[in-house]
N, C-alpha and C positions, 0 to 999 in steps of 0.2 A: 902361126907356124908351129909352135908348143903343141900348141891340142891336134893338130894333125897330124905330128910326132907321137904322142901319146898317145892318142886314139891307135894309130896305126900297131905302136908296139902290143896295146891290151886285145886288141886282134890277134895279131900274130902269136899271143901268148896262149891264147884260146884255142886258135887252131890247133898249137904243137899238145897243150893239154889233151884235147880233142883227140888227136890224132893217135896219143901213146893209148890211153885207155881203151880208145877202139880196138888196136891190137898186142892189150894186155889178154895173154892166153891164160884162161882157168887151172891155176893148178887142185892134182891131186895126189893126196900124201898117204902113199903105201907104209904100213909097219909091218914086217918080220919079225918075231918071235921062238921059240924052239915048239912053243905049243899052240900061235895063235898066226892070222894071217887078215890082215885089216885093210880097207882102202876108205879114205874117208877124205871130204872137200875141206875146201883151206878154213871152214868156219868150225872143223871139227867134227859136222853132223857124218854117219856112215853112207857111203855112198849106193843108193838103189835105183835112182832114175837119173837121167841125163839127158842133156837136149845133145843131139847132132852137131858134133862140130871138134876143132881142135883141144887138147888138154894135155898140160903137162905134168907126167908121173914124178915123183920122187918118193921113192923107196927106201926106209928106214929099215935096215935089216939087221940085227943082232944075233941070225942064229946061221955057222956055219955048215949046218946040216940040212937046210933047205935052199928054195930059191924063188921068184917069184915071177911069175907066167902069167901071158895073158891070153888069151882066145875069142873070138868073136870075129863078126863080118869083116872080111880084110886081113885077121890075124890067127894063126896057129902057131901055138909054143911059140908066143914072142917075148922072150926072157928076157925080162927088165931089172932081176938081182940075180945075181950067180950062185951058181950051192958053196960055191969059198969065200965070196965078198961079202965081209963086214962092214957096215959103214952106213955113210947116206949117200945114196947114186945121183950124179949131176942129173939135171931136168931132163926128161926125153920126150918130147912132142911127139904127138900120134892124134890122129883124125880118124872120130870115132863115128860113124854110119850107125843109122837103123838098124837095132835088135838084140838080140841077147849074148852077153859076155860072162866071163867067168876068169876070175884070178884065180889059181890054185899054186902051188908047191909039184912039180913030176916026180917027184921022189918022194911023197907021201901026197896020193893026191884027195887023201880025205879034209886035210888042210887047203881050206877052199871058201869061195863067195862069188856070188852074182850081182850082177845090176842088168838095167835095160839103158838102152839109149832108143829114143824116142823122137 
């Protein structure tokens, strides 16, 4: 009756394992700057390719004079930091489709970057 107690719990332990990592969403971590505008995966590298699918943004932004925007299939001017928020922005989940995207700043919009989603 042990081992069928035991067995049962390192099951169920696996499932719930199982279960969270499936729906661990990929973040990705925006920097704001006064001169610079960054978006890079949680391992650091900059982001230029991505697969299709959910991702969570958070945005580090130190400069009160911009803000940080996103664009692509699905979204136009969808402002993820504000031109007055300082801070680091709670997580915001967005589901990213096939094709070309671009972070920029509207208020300077030569402060800017692409990726693909693929």
């Amino acid at each position: 009756m042990r081992i069928r107690i035991l067995v049962f719990s390192v099951v169920a332990a696996l499932v719930v394992v199982g279960l969270t990592s499936a729906m661990t969403v990929p973040k990705l971590k925006g920097t704001l700057t006064t001169g610079t505008i960054i978006l890079k995966k949680a391992n650091g590298t900059k982001v230029k390719t991505l697969k299709a699918g959910k991702y969570s943004f958070v945005i580090k932004d130190s400069a009160t004079i911009h803000n940080f925007t996103l664009d692509g299939p699905g979204f136009e001017d969808k402002v993820l930091s504000g031109t007055s928020f300082t801070g680091t922005t709670k997580p915001k989940t967005l589901k990213l489709k096939k094709g070309s995207y671009k972070y920029y700043c509207t208020i300077h919009p030569d402060l800017k970057g692409t990726f693909k989603v693929k």
